[in-house]
N, C-alpha and C positions, 0 to 999 in steps of 0.2 A: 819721333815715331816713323818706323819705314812705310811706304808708299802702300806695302803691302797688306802691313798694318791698321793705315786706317780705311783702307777699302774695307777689309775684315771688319772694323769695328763700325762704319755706313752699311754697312750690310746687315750687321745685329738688329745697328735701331732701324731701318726698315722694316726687318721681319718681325721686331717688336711691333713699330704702329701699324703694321698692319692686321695683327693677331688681334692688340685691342680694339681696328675700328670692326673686325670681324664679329668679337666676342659684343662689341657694342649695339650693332646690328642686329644679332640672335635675342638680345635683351631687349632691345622698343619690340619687337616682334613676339616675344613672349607677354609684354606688357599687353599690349594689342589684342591677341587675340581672345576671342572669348571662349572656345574650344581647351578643356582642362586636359587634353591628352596631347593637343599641341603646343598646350604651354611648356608641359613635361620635355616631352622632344626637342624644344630649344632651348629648355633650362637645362638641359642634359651636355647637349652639344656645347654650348655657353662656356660651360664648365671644363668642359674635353679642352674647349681653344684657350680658355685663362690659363689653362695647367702648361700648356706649353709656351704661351706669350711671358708667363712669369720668369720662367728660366731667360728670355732671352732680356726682361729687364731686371736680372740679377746681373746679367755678363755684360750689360751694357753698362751700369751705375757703378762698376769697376772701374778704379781710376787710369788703369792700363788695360790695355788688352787681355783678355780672358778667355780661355777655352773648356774651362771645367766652371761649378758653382759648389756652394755648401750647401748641404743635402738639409743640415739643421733648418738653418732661416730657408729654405727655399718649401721644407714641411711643412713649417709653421706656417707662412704665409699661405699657401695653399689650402692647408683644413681652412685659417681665419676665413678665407674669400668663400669656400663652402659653404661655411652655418650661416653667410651672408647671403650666398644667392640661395639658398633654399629658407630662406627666411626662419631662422631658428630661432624663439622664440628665449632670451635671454636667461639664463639659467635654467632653462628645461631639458637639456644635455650635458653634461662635464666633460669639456674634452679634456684629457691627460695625454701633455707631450712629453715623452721621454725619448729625447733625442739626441745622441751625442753627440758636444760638438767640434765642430772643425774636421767633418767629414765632408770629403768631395770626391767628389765622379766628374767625368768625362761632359760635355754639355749634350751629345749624343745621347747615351745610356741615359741622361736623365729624363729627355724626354717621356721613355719608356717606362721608366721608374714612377715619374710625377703622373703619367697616366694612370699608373694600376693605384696610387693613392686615391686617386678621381674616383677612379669606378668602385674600388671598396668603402670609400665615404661616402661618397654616393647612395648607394645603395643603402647604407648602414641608414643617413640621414632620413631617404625614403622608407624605408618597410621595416626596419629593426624595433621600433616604437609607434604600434600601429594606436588611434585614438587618444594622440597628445600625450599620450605616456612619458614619461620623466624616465633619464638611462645617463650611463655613460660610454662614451665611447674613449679607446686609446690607441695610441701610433706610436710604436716604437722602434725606433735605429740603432743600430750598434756597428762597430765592425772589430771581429775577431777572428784571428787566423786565418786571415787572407781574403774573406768574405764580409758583407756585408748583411745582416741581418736585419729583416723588414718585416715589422706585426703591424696589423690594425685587427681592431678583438672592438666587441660592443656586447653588453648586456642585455640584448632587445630578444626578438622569440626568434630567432633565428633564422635560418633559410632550411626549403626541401631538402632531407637525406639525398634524394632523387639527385641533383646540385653535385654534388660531389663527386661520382660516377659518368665516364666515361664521357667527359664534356660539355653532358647537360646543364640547364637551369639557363636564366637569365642569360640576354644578350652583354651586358656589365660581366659576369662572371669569365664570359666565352671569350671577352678582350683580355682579361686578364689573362688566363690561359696562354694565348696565343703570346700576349707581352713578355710574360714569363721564358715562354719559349725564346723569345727574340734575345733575353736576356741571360741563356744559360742557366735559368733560376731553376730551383728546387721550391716546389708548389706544394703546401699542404694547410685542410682546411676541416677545422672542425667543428661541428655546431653542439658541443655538449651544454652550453650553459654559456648562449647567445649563438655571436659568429665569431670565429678567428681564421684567421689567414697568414700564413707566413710565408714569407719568402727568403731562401737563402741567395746572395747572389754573389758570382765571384769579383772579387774587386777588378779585376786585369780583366780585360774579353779575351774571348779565346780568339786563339788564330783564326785569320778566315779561310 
């Protein structure tokens, strides 16, 4: 391996264990406190940093060097670590992965990508099934004619009409927004019968 190489690859697992003593920290802290709105806040953030430390121990647990990840496992693992830290309650949600595999992205873009899953699962786990309510939620990837194709859909009471217009609702929502933008995405979101959310995104970034 060139010199270059394995700086690159000291460099991954640094920015790995640092993610997870980050994410570990935000965790005794939220155990800690007795405050249920600052538990929320660091079970939030918690969740923002696992989404990105996990990308960086996909590219690290590569047995060569790696600059992109598979979109499939790097999904799945990220819902699993979700219905984990929000303590979801075993079979009281179905999650349905449909996620095709042997897709991969750039390690960049995924950051971006793995965020907006965060925040629409997120949210779903939060407010979708308010009073223990039993739902399902789904996350689905595709990619077709040059695009990448990205749902998360849940059967719960939905979010504000209000939410959809002109950048309103939720601070979760307003990341996605912006993420989307960062990603050349196509954003559309409808609450007829739950939430869905899709994203189109082009596989190539555009020029800068």
């Amino acid at each position: 391996m060139r010199k270059h190489d394995v700086l690159l690859r000291e460099l991954q697992h640094r920015v790995k264990n640092n993610l997870n003593i980050i994410a570990s920290l935000l965790s005794l802290g939220a155990s800690a406190t007795g405050s249920d709105e600052a538990r929320k806040v660091l079970t939030d953030a918690r969740t923002r940093v696992r989404s990105m430390s996990e990308i960086y121990e996909q590219l690290y647990a590569r047995p060569k060097l790696a600059l992109d990840i598979d979109l499939s496992s790097y999904i799945q693992s990220l819902a699993r670590s979700l219905f984990e830290a929000y303590e979801i309650e075993a079979g009281s949600i179905e999650l349905v992965l449909e996620v095709e595999r042997s897709t991969r992205i750039d390690a960049k873009r995924a950051v971006s990508l793995g965020l907006v899953v965060n925040e629409l699962v997120s949210n779903a786990l939060r407010h979708a099934w308010p009073g223990g309510a039993r739902g399902r939620l789904r996350i689905g990837l595709s990619a077709r004619e040059g695009r990448y194709l990205l749902s998360v859909e849940d059967d719960g009471v939905g979010i504000r009409a209000q939410a959809i217009e002109g950048g309103k609702g939720s601070l979760g929502l307003k990341i996605v927004r912006s993420l989307a933008k960062d990603l050349s995405a196509e954003l559309a979101l409808s609450v007829e019968a739950g939430t869905r959310v899709e994203l189109s995104i082009p596989e190539s970034p555009p020029p800068a």
